[in-house]
N, C-alpha and C positions, 0 to 999 in steps of 0.2 A: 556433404552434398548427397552421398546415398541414404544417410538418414532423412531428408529432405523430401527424397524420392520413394520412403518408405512411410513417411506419413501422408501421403499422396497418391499411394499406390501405384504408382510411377510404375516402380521398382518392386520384387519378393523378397529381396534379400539381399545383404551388402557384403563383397570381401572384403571388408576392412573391419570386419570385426574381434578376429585379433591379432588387429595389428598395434604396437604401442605406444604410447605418445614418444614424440621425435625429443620432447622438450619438456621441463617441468611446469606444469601450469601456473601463471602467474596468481595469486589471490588477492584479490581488493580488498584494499582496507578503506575505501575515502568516505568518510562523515562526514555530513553538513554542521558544522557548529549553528548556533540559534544566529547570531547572527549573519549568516550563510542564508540559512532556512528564510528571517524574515526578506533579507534581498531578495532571492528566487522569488518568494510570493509575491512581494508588491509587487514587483516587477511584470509578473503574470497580469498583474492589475491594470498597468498602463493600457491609456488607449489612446494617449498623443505621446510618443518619444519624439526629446529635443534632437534637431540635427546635429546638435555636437556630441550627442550621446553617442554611446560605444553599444547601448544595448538592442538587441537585435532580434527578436523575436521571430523565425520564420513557420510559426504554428497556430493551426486553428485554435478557436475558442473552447470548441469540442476537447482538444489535446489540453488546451490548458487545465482545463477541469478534471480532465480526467488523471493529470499530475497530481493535480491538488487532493483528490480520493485518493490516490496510492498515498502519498504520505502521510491522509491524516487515519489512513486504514490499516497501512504497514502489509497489504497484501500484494502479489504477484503482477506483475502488467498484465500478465496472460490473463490473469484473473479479473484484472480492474477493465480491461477492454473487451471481455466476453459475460461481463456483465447485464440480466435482463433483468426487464421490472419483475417479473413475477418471481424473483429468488429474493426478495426484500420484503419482509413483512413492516409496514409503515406504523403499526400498532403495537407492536414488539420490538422495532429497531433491532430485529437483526436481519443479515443477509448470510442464506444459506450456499454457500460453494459446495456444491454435489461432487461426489467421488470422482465422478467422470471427466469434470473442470479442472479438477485440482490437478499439481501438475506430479505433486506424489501420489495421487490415486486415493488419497482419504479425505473423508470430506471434512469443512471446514464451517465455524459459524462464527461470524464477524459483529459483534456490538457498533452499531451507528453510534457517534458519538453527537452530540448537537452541532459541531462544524460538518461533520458528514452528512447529515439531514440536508445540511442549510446547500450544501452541496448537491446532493439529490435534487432539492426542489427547484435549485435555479436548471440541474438540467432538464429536468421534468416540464420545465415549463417552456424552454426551446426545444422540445422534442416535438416529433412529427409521427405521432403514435405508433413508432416504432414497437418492436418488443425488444430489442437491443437500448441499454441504454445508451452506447456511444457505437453506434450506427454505422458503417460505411456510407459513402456518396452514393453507390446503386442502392443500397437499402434494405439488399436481401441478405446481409450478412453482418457484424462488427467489425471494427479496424482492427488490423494487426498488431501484435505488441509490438513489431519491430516499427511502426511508427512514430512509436512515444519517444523508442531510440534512436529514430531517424531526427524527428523533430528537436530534439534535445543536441544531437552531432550539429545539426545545421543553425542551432541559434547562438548567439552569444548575450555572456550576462555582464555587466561589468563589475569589474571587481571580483566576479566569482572564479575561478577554476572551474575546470573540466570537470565532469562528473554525469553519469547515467542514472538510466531510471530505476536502477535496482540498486543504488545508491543511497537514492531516498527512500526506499524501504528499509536498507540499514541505518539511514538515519533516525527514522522513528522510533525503531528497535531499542539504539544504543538510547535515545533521550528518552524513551520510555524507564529502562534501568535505570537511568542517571535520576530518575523521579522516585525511585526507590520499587518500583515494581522489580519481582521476585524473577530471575531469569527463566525459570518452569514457566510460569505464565506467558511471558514471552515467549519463550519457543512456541506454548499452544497458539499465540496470537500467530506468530508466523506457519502456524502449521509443518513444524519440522517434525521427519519423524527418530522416534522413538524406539531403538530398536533394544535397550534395557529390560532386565526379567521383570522388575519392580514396575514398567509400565504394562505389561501383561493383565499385573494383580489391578493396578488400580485404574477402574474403569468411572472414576469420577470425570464430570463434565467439562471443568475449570471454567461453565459460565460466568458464573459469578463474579470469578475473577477475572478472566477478561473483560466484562462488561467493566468492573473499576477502573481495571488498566487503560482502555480506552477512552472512555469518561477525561481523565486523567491527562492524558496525552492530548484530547481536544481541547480541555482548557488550556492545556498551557500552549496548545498552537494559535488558539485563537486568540488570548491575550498578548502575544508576541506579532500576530500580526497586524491585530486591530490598535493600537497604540503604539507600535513602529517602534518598541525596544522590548527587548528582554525582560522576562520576569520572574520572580521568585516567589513571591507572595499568593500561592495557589493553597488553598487550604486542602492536606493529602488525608485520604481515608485508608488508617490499618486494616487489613483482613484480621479479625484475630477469631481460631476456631476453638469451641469447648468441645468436652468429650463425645457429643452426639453428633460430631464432622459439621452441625448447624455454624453459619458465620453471622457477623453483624458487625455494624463500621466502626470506631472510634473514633473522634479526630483528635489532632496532635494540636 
């Protein structure tokens, strides 16, 4: 609550800072398996549920979309709801997260994949020239990340279990590695930081490699949802680097 009041400037300063936790914080493990992943999305698709259905949707269109960019981006809600156009280069397919966004303080550069595009453009084209991509109702601002967690407590899927929106960011993560991307890459994708002497030294971009990784990941989400099973059959590109750090792809 004082922290609340201190990014609000409510408040100067909290005494409870050090005070200790009463309890050990619980850690999430919950993964969406693929088909987890394909239920949530169709489902997201419906726009007549049967009456006898169990599922239960109590989220804008806006929200749903903007779910659907968190996982196939594997970024922050914070980050996927204070999204504007002008941090998306549409020519480069990438979207730049400023230090300032970010929620560790460093900035982040996210490869669009061809599902994330196709995402963009369907929101781009119900938008109301905001400069927010996902807008609040007054307009002067974006939705709150706790939204996407409000929306997500209050819907039901059927079949699925419980699970939040920083869930399916872990679940990108892990299906990303399950694809053979290198866990390094993933971290950069999620922008974790690095507090190791060896990341000091090396001040490489890991473009590249995220741009595969993502690449990667949007095939295989759009194949799984656009055909409504599971797939394997994605043809994967090695990084393999020679002595001058230059890469180039292989396939297997």
């Amino acid at each position: 609550m004082f922290n609340f009041g201190i990014e609000r400037d409510i408040v100067t300063s909290t005494p409870c800072l050090v005070v200790k936790t009463v309890a050990k914080e619980n850690r999430r493990d919950r993964c969406l398996s693929t088909d987890e992943i394909k239920n949530f999305w169709l489902s997201l698709d419906q726009t007549e549920i049967p009456p006898e259905s169990k599922l239960n949707l109590r989220m804008s269109e806006s929200t749903k979309l903007a779910l659907k960019l968190q996982l196939a981006t594997a970024q922050r809600k914070g980050e996927i709801v204070s999204l504007e156009w002008s941090e998306i280069d549409f020519t480069t397919r990438w979207w730049c997260i400023s230090a300032a966004k970010a929620k560790n303080g460093h900035p982040n550069r996210v490869y669009l994949s061809d599902l994330a595009m196709e995402l963009l453009t369907t929101i781009k084209a119900r938008s109301d020239n905001s400069k927010w991509v996902f807008p609040a109702p007054s307009g002067n601002t974006h939705v709150t990340p706790h939204s996407l967690s409000r929306a997500l407590h209050r819907s039901t899927f059927e079949g699925l279990a419980h699970f939040t929106a920083h869930d399916l960011r872990r679940s990108a993560a892990t299906h990303m590695t399950s694809l053979g991307i290198p866990r390094l890459v993933v971290s950069k994708i999620l922008n974790h930081v690095d507090n190791s002497t060896t990341s000091i030294y090396d001040r490489h971009s890991y473009d590249a490699e995220k741009r595969h990784a993502l690449e990667l990941w949007g095939k295989k989400l759009k194949q799984l949802v656009d055909s409504g099973e599971a797939t394997d059959n994605i043809v994967d590109f090695n990084i393999v680097y020679n002595r001058s750090n230059s890469i180039h792809m292989v396939t297997e």
